[in-house]
PATORGU-427675 format. One record per residue (C-alpha): residue in three letters; x, y, z. Coordinates in steps of 0.1 Angstrom, whole numbers, always signed. Last residue first. Example, Ala and Ser with C-alpha at 12.3 -4.5 7.8 and 13.67 -1.06 7.14 Angstrom:
<nodes>
SER/+137/-11/+71
ALA/+123/-45/+78
</nodes>
This chain:
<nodes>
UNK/-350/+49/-9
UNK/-339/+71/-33
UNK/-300/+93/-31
UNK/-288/+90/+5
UNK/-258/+112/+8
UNK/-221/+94/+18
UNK/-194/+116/+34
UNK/-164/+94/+36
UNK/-129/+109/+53
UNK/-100/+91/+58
UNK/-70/+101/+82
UNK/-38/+114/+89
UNK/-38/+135/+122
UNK/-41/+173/+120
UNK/-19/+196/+137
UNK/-34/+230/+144
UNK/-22/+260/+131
UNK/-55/+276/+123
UNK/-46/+269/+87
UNK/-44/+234/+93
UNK/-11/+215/+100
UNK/-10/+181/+80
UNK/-6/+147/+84
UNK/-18/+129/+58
UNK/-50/+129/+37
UNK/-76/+109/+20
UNK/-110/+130/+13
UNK/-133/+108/-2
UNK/-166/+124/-10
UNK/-199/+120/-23
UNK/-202/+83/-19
UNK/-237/+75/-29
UNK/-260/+56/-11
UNK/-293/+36/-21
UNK/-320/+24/+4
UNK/-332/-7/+23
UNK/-304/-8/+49
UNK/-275/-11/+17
UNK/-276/-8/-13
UNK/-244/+13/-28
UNK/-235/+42/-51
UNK/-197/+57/-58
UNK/-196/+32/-92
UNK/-161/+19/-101
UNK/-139/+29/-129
UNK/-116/+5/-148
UNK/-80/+8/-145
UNK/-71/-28/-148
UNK/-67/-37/-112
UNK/-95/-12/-99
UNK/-118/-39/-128
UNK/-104/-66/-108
UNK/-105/-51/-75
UNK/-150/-42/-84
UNK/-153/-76/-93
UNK/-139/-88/-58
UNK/-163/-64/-45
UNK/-189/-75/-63
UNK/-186/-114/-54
UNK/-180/-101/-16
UNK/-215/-82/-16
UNK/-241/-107/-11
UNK/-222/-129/+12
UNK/-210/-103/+35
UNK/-244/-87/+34
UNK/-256/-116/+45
UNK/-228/-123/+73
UNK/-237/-94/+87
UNK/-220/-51/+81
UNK/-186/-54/+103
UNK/-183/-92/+117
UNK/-197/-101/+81
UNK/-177/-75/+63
UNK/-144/-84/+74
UNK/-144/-122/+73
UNK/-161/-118/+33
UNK/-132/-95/+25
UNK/-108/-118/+39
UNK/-123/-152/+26
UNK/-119/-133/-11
UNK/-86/-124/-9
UNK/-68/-158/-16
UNK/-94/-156/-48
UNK/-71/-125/-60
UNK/-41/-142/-59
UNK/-36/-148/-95
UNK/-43/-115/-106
UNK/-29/-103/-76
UNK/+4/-120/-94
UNK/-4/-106/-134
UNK/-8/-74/-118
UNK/+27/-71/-98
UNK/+43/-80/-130
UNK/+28/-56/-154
UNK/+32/-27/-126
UNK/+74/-31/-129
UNK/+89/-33/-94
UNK/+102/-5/-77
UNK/+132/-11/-51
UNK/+133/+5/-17
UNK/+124/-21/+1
UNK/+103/-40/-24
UNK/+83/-14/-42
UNK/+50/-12/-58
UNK/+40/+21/-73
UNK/+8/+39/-86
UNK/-17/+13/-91
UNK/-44/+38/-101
UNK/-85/+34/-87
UNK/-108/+57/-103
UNK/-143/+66/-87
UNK/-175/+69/-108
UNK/-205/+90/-103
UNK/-242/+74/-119
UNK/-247/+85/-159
UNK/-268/+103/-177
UNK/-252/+142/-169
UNK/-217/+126/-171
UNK/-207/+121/-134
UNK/-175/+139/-126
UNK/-146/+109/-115
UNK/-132/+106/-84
UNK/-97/+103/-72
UNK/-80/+76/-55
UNK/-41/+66/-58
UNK/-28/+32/-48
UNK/+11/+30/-34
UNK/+22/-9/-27
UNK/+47/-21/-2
UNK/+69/-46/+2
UNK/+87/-51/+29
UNK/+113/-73/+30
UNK/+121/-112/+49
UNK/+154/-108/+38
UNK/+152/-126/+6
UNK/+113/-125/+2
UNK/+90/-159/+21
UNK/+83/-140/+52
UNK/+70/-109/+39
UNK/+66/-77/+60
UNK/+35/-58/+49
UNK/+31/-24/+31
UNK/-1/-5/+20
UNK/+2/+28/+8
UNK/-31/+51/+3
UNK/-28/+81/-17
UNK/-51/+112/-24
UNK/-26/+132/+1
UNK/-7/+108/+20
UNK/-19/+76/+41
UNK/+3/+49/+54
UNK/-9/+19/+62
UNK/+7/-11/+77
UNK/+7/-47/+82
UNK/+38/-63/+104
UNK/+34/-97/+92
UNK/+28/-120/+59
UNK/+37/-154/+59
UNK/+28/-164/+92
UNK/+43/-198/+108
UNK/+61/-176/+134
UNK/+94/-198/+150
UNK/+119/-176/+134
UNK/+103/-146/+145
UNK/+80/-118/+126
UNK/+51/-115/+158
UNK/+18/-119/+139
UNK/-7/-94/+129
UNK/-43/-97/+117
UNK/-64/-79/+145
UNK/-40/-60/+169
UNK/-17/-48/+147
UNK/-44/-41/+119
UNK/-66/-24/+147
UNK/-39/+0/+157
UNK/-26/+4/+121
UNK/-65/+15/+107
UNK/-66/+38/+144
UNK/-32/+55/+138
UNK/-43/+62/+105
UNK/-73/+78/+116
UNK/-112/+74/+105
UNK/-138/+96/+97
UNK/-175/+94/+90
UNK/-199/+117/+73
UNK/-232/+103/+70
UNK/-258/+123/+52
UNK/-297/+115/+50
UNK/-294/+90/+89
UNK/-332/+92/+92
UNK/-330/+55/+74
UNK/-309/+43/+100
UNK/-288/+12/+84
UNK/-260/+33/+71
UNK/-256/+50/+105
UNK/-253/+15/+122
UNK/-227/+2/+101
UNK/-209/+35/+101
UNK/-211/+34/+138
UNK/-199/-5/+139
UNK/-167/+8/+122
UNK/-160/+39/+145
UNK/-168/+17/+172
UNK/-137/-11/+157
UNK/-116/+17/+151
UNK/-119/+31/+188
UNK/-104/-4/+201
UNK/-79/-6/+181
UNK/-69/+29/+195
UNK/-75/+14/+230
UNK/-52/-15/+222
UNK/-25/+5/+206
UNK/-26/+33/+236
UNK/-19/+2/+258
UNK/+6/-15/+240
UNK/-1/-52/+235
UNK/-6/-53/+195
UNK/+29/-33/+186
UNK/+27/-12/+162
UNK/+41/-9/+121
UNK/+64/+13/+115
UNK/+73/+18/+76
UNK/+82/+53/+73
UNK/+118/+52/+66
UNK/+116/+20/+40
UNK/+134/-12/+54
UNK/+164/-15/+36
UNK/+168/-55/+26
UNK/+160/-47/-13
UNK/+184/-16/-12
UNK/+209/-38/-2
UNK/+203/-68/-29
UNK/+200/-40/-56
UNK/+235/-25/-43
UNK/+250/-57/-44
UNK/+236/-70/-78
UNK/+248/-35/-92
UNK/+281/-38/-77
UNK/+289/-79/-91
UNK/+274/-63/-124
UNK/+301/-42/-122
UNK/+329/-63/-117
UNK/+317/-89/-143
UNK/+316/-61/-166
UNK/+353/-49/-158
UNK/+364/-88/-157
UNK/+349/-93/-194
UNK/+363/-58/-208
UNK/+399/-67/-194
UNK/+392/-102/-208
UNK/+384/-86/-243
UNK/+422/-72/-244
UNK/+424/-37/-262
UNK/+410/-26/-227
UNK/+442/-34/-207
UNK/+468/-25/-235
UNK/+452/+13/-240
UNK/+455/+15/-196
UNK/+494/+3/-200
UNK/+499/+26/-225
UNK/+482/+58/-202
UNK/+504/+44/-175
UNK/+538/+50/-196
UNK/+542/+87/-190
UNK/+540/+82/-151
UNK/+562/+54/-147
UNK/+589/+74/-171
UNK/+583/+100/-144
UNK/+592/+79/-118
UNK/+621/+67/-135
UNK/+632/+104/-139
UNK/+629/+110/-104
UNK/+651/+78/-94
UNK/+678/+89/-115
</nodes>
């Protein structure tokens, strides 16, 4: 008896599920339900912190000394650009050096009692691509968001200066993307916010005139990156014209040689007239 009312049970469930989504309620509470996962899963994904995001700590040693190494590295390309017996310049610096002297230069500890809206900077650099990713105080979570920018350069046309190409490639908030029209329209907006930065960092870098000469280009030269626009590989600077011959962005990599090779950045710039 109690076998055959079980099987009855059985036979009859696939009349009970028919019933269910006949009735729009059923439908309502089953789209409620997922949404209710989706906004869940979108709000965890949002609060992951990506894998690779690590950005250092200003008072370690090795950071400070690192940080350290950037800023000579800096002032030698300063100083090689300014030597006119200087024909070819080829300068390098590491990842570990750009997070060293972000860390020890423009971060801020991420606590309740911090006042900074942006901390943690960091750079991570992969083949032909340059992420950069910051904690932000003012995102649900306080999540990083991050933003992939790919280089390559352009073949000069036989009458024409060579040309670099700057792509947005992806912006992501944890581990959420976010559509490229809307990031845009906001660094659109921002962009001034940017300009007392750049200026900062080339006057204690390359003097305050050059600072002042060169900010209102450089901020022309993000807008037109910002819209897919080439920009030129030559510059003025210490009485004579440069062009950027290479750039040579790379991660970590083993060489053929089987030697581990650090990320880093590689410029070499040729002096083209006088």
């Amino acid at each position: 008896m109690a076998l055959s009312s079980v099987a009855g049970q059985k036979m009859d469930l696939p009349n009970r599920a028919r019933k269910i989504l006949k009735n729009p309620l059923s439908w309502l509470g089953i789209a409620l339900l997922v949404s209710l996962l989706l906004v869940v899963v979108v709000a965890l994904l949002t609060a992951m912190t990506p894998s690779w995001y690590a950005p250092l700590h200003a008072g370690r040693r090795r950071v400070l000394n690192l940080a350290d190494s950037a800023e000579r590295v800096l002032l030698q390309l300063r100083n090689e650009i300014d030597n006119p017996a200087r024909k070819t310049i080829t300068w390098t610096i590491s990842q570990a050096q750009i997070n060293s002297l972000l860390a020890v230069r423009y971060s801020a500890p991420a606590s309740a009692q911090s006042t900074a809206v942006f901390v943690g900077p960091f750079v991570r650099l992969t083949h032909g691509r340059i992420t950069l990713a910051i904690r932000d105080m003012h995102l649900p979570f306080h999540s990083v968001a991050s933003l992939t920018i790919g280089i390559r350069s352009i073949p000069p046309v036989p009458s024409g200066a060579p040309e670099a190409h700057i792509s947005l490639e992806a912006v992501h908030i944890g581990w959420v993307p976010i559509p490229r029209s809307k990031v845009l329209g906001v660094l659109h907006q921002r962009l001034k916010e940017v300009a007392p930065l750049i200026t900062q960092t080339l006057a204690r870098y390359a003097g305050s005139r050059y600072a002042a000469a060169e900010t209102p280009q450089i901020l022309q030269y993000i807008q037109h990156a910002m819209h897919g626009k080439p920009f030129p590989l030559t510059l003025r600077a210490g009485g004579r014209t440069l062009q950027l011959e290479h750039i040579t962005i790379r991660g970590q990599h083993t060489s053929a040689s089987g030697v581990r090779v650090p990320a880093r950045i590689v410029l070499v710039l040729k002096q083209i007239s006088a």
